[in-house]
N, C-alpha and C positions, 0 to 999 in steps of 0.2 A: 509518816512524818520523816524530814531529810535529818541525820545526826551532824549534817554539814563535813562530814568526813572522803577524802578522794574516794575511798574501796567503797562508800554507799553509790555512786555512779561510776562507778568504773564500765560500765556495761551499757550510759549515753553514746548516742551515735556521734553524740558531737563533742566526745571525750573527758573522761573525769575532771582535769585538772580546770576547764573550762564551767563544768557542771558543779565544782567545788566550787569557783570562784562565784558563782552565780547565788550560790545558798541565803546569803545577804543583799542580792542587788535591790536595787531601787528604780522605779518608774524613770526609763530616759530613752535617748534613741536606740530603736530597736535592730537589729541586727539575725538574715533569716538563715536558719539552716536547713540545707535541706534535706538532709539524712532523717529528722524529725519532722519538716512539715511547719515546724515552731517558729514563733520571734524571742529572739532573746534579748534582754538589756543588755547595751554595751558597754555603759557606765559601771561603774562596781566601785562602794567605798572599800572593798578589802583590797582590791589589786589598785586603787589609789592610795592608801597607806602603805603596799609595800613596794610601788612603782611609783613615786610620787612624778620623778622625772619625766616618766615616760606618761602619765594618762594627762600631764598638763601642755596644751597646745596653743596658746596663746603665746606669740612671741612678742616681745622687750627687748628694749635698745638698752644696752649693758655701759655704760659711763665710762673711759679710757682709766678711770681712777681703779676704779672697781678692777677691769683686768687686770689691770695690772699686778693685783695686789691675788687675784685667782695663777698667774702665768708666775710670779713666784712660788708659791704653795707646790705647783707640777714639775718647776724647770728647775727644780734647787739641785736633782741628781744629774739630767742632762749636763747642766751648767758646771756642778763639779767631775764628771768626766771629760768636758772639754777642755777646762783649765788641766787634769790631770795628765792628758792625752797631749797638749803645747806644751807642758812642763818637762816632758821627758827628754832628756841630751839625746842626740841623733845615732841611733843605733842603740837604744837604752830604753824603749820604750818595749813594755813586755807585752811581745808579739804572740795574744793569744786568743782561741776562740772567746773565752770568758770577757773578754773586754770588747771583744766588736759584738757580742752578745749583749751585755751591761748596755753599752752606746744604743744598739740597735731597739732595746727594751725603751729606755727612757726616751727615745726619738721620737717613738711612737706614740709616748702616750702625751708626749707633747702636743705631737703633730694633730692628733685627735682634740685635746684642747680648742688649738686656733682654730680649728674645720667646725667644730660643734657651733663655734662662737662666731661663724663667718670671717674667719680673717684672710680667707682668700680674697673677697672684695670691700677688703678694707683698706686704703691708702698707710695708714701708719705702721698697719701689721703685716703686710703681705712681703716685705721683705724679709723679716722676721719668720714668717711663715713657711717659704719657699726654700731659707736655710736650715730648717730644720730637718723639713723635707729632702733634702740632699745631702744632710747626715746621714739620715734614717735607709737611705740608697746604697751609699758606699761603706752605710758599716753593718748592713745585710750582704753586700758585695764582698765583702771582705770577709766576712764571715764564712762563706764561701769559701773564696780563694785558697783561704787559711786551712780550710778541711782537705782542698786538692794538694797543695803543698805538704801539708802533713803527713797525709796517708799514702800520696804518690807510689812510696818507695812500697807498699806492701798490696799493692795490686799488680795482677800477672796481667798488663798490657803490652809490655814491650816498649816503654817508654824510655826516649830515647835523652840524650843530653842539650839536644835542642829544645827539646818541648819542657824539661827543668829549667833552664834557663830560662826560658820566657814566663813563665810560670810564676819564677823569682821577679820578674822586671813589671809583672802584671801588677804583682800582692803590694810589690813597693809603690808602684804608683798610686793604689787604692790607697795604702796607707799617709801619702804625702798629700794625696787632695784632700782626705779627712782631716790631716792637719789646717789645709787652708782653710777649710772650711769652718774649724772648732775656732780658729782662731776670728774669722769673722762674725761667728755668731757670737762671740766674747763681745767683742768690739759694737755688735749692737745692741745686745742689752746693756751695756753703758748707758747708748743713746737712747737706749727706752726707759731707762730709768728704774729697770731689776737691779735685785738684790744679788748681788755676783759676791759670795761666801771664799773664803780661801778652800783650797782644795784641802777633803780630809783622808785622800787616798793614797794608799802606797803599795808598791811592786807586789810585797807578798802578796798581796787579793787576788790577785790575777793568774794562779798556778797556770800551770799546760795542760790542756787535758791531752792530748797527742803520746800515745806509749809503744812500747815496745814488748810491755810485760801484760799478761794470757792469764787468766784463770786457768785452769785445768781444764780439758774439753774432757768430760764425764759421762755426759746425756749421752746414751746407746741410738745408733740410728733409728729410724723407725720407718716401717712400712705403709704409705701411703695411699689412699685411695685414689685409685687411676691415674698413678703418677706416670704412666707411659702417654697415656694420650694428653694430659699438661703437658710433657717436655716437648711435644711434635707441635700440641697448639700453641704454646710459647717460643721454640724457635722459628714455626713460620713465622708467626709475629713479627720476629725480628728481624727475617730475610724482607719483608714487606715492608718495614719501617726506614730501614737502609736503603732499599732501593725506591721509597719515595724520597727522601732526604736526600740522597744523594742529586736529583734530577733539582734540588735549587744550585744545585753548580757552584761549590764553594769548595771543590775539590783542590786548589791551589790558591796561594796569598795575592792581595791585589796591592797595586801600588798606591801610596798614601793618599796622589794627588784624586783617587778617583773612589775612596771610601764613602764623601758624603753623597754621592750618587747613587750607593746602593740600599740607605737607611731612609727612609722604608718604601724604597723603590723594590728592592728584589727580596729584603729581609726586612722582616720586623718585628715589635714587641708582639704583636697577637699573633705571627707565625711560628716566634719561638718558642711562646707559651703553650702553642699548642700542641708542640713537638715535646715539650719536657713534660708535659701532661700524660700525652700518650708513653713516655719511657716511662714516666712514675709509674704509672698503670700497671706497663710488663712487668717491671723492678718487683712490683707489689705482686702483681700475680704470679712471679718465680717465689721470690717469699714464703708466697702463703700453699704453692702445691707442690713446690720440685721439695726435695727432703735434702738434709744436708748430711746427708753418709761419706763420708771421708775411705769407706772401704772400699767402694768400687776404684774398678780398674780405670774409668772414664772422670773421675772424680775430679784431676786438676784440671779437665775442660769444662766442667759445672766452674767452677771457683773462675777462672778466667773468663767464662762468657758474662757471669757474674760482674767482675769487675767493670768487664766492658760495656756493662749496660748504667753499672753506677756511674762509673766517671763521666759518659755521655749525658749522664742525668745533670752531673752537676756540672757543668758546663752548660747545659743549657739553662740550669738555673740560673748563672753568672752570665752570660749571655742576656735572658731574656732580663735582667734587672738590669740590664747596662741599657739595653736598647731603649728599655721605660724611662730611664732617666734623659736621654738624647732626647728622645719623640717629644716627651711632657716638659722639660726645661731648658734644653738647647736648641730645637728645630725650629726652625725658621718659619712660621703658620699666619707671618702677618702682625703680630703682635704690634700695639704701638705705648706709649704714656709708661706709668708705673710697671706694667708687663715688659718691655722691650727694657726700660731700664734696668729693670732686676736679672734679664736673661744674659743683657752684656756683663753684669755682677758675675755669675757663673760661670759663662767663657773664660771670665780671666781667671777663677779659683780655680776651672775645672780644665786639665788638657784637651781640649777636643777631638786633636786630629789623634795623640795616645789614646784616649777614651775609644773612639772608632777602631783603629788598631785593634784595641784586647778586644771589639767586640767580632769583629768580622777575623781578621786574620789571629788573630790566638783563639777565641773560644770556640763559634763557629767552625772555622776550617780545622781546627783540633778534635771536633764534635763528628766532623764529616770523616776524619780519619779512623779514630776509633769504629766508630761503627762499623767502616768499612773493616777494620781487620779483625772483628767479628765475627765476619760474614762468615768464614772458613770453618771455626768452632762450630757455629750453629747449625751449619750445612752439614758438619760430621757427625753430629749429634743426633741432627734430623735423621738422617740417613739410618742411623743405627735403631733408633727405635720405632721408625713408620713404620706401615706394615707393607710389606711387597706382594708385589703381582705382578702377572703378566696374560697379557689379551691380544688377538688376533683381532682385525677391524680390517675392512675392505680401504681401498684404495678412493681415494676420489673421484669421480665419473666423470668422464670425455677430461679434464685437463689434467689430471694429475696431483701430485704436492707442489702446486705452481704457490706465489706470493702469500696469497689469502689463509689458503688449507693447515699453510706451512706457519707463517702468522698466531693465529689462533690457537694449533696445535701448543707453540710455544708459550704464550700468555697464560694458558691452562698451567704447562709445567710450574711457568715463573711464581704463580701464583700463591702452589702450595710449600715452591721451594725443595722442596724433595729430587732426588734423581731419577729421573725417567731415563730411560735408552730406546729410540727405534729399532729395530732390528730388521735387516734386508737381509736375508742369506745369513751368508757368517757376518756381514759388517755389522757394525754395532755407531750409532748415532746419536751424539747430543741433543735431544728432544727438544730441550731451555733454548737450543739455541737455531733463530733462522735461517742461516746460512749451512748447519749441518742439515737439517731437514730438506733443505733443496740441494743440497748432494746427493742426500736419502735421494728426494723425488727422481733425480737425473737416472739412478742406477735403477730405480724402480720401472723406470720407462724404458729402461737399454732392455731390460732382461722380463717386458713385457708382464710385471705379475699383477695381481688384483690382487691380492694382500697384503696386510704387513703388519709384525708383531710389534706390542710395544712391553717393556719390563720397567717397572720400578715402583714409585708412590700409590701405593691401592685409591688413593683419596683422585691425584690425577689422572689414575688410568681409568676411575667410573667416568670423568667428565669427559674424555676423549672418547670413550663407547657411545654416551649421548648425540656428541659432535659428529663422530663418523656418523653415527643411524641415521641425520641429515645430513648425509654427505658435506659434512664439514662446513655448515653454512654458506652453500650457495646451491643453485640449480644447475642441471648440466650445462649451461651458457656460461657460466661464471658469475653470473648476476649474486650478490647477497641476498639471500632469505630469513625475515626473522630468525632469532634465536631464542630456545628455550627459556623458562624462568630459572633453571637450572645455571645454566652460563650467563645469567645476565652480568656476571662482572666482566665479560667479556666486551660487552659494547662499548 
């Protein structure tokens, strides 16, 4: 007999917590699993008494009286942080993460509200709605900002007097469309007919969390598992992540008149997200294996590649929340009635052609610079702890290190990031690069040899031994011949 307790099924295939919930079910649609073979009841009066919201599926039209009286109950903190947030004299408003945190909290749980309740296709509510929702944007955004301004000054990037300034011009204009914004969502719950409370908030609340002042560093370093082969797989990583990023060509600022041409023509929310995706990842996988020993000699190039991988990160987090909010409420998709009205509402709260700016030419092209000066650390770092080698491998048959050979050879390099060197004689040759390799080749064909060594990345020079042993993917004609599964990143 079951004691109805989780640990008596801990050991169903289709898991306690599921097989606990089941202890009291009742005759209803049946539900198979097939770890067991079984049907199970879906219905359950115990996860209907403690889920009431969720096991009831019948939906009701909800009475404008009724919301109403549910959209005060949620928006009473929203409400008084935007009255707090319009109250403040200009320059007097306490510029801190805690308060576009507080905003960004209550936004949310607003915005959730209208959406549970449909008020996206609701004529009364969808303005309503769509302002909440462009709170809940620029004071996550700001939030942000607030963290890169803050901590700027104690990250080892090299940042410059220009990139602070702009930095200052981004955070205030984040913070002056919040104003527009608080102040229009005041202005319609009037017209909706909410409870709008005097503000009961004041400056003190809102300290700074931003310091200057250190705990003691106490924690003795510690010696980690395989942390040499982490730092070579985390800074390819990072030699790979830059040099795709870089190939969206945001290397320099564009002129104003030609920014809505590139949203989301060349850049966009699902391209940013997926780039601050992939650096959270690195960020997380440095974290979690490089160690933070302060004794070594290489130490302030840990801490600065460090930085450059955070601040790239958050930038593309501010980046990729700006882009969401242009694509989802400013961009032009056609919209027409209630939609297009409420979009022209936001044009005018929101700067546009500024908004484009912070997103392409400040965070973006900020995002592409960082990383790019990166690349130097992590190449020296690579360098220092891959393992080395060097290999002799025959020449090419009948052409030489012509286009292709030479091509290939370097893709391999680029790949692991590490320094390879060809070696002809005494010369010595940039492997990474094509145009060194066909000088290689040239001298190689003066001085008539069939060999040629290569020295460096142990990881690049196994896949250049592959490559050569098929004569460098082609046949003596020059024609291309499959390539291994080995090299398949090659094709």
């Amino acid at each position: 007999m079951s004691n109805g307790s989780p640990a008596h099924h801990e050991n169903k295939g289709y898991g306690m917590w599921l097989a606990w919930a089941d202890t009291e079910a009742r005759p209803a649609e049946a539900i198979f699993f097939p770890e067991t073979g079984n049907r199970k009841p879906f219905r359950n009066p115990k996860l209907e008494t403690l889920f009431p919201a969720i096991m009831t599926t019948k939906l009701e039209i909800i009475s404008n009286t009724e919301f109403v009286a549910l959209v005060d109950v949620f928006a009473d903190e929203l409400l008084d942080l935007c009255q707090f947030f319009v109250s403040q004299i200009e320059g007097k408003l306490p510029d801190t993460e805690r308060l576009f945190a507080r905003l960004s909290y209550a936004s949310k749980l607003v915005e959730d509200l209208l959406d549970y309740h449909g008020a996206k296709n609701n004529q009364q509510w969808y303005r309503y709605r769509e302002l909440v929702a462009s709170i809940l944007n620029f004071s996550e955004a700001a939030f942000t900002m607030k963290h890169i301004v803050s901590r700027i000054s104690f990250y080892e990037i090299g940042a410059d007097e220009a990139f602070l300034f702009a930095s200052q011009l981004v955070h205030r204009f984040l913070i002056n469309t919040l104003t527009n914004l608080c102040q229009e969502l005041i202005s319609e719950t009037r017209k909706m007919g909410l409870k709008l409370s005097p503000t009961t908030l004041a400056r003190e609340q809102f300290a700074n969390l931003s310091t200057n002042r250190y705990l003691e560093f106490n924690i003795l370093p510690q010696d980690l598992y395989d942390e040499r082969q982490h730092i070579v797989r985390i800074t390819t990583a990072y030699l790979n992540i830059v040099r795709d990023f870089e190939l969206l060509g945001f290397y320099k600022r564009f002129p104003t008149g030609e920014l809505r041409e590139l949203i989301p023509a060349r850049i966009s929310e699902e391209i940013l997200r997926k780039y601050e995706m992939i650096i959270h990842n690195l960020q997380s996988s440095y974290d979690t294996y490089i160690g933070r020993d302060a004794s070594r000699s290489e130490s302030s190039k840990f801490k600065a590649l460090r930085d450059h991988i955070s601040i790239s990160l958050h930038l593309l987090e501010l980046s990729g929340r700006l882009a969401h909010y242009f694509e989802r409420h400013l961009y032009d998709v056609g919209r027409s009635g209630i939609y297009l009205e409420v979009q022209q509402l936001l044009a005018h709260l929101v700067n546009t052609e500024f908004l484009l700016d912070a997103i392409i030419n400040y965070a973006v092209f900020s995002c592409n610079a960082f990383l790019t000066r990166g690349k130097s650390l992590a190449q020296s770092l690579l360098n220092q702890y891959i393992e080395h080698g060097e290999i002799t491998v025959g020449v090419p048959v009948k052409l030489g290190f012509h286009s292709r050979p030479c091509m290939l050879v370097a893709k391999i390099v680029q790949h692991y990031g590490g320094q390879v060197e060809m070696i002809v004689a005494e010369d010595h040759f940039d492997a990474s690069s094509i145009l060194d390799l066909q000088w290689a080749g040239g001298k190689v064909q003066r001085e008539n040899l069939s060999q040629v060594k290569f020295r460096g990345d142990a990881r690049a020079l196994a896949d250049i031994t592959i490559l050569a042993a098929i004569n460098y993917g082609e046949d003596t004609m020059g024609k291309g011949i499959p390539l291994p599964p080995e090299l398949s990143y090659l094709r």
